[in-house]
MARKETOR-75119 format. One record per residue (C-alpha): residue in three letters; residue number from 1; x, y, z negated. Coordinates in steps of 0.001 Angstrom, whole numbers. Example, Ala and Ser with C-alpha at 12.3 -4.5 7.8 and 13.67 -1.06 7.14 Angstrom:
PT  res  n  px  py  pz
PT  ALA  1  12300  -4500  -7800
PT  SER  2  13670  -1060  -7140
END
This chain:
PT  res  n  px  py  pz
PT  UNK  1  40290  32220  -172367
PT  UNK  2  41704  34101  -169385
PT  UNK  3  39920  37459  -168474
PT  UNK  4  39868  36147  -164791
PT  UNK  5  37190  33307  -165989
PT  UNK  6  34997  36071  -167513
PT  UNK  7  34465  37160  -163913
PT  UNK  8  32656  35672  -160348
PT  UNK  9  32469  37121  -156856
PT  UNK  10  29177  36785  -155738
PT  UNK  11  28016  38173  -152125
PT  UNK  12  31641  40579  -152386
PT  UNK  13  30933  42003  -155621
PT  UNK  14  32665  41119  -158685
PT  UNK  15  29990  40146  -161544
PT  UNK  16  30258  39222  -165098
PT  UNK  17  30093  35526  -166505
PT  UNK  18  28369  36310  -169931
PT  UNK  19  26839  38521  -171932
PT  UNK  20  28610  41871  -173226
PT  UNK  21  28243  42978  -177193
PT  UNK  22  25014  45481  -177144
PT  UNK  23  27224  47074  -180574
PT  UNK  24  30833  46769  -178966
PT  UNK  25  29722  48395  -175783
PT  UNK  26  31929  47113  -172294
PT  UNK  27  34562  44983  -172018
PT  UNK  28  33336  42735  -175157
PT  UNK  29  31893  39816  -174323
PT  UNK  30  29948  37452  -176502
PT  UNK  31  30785  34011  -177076
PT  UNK  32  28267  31092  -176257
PT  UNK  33  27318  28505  -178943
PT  UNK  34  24978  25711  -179177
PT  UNK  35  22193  27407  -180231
PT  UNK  36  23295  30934  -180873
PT  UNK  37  25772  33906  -178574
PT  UNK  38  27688  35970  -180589
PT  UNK  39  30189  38779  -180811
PT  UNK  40  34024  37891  -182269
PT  UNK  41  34749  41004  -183015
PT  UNK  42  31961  42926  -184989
PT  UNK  43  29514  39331  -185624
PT  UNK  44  26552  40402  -184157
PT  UNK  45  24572  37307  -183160
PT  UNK  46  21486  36513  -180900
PT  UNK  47  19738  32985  -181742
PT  UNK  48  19085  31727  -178204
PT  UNK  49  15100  30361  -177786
PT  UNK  50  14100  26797  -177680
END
């Protein structure tokens, strides 16, 4: 995935497209599953509520 898809410009401001790694800190950003986000680099995961 390029970086630039991570990344919207809402009202002039640039915001982020998902969720960042609470362990990783910035600049990680979690990947989005079915059922689940998680973190590719360290595996932290957060089940998503039904």
């Amino acid at each position: 995935m390029k970086k630039i898809e991570l990344y919207e410009l809402k009202d002039g401001k640039i915001v982020r497209k998902r969720k960042e790694c609470p362990k990783c800190g910035p600049g990680v950003f979690m990947g989005e599953h079915g059922n689940r986000i998680s973190c590719g680099s360290c595996g932290y995961t957060e089940f998503k509520k039904q």
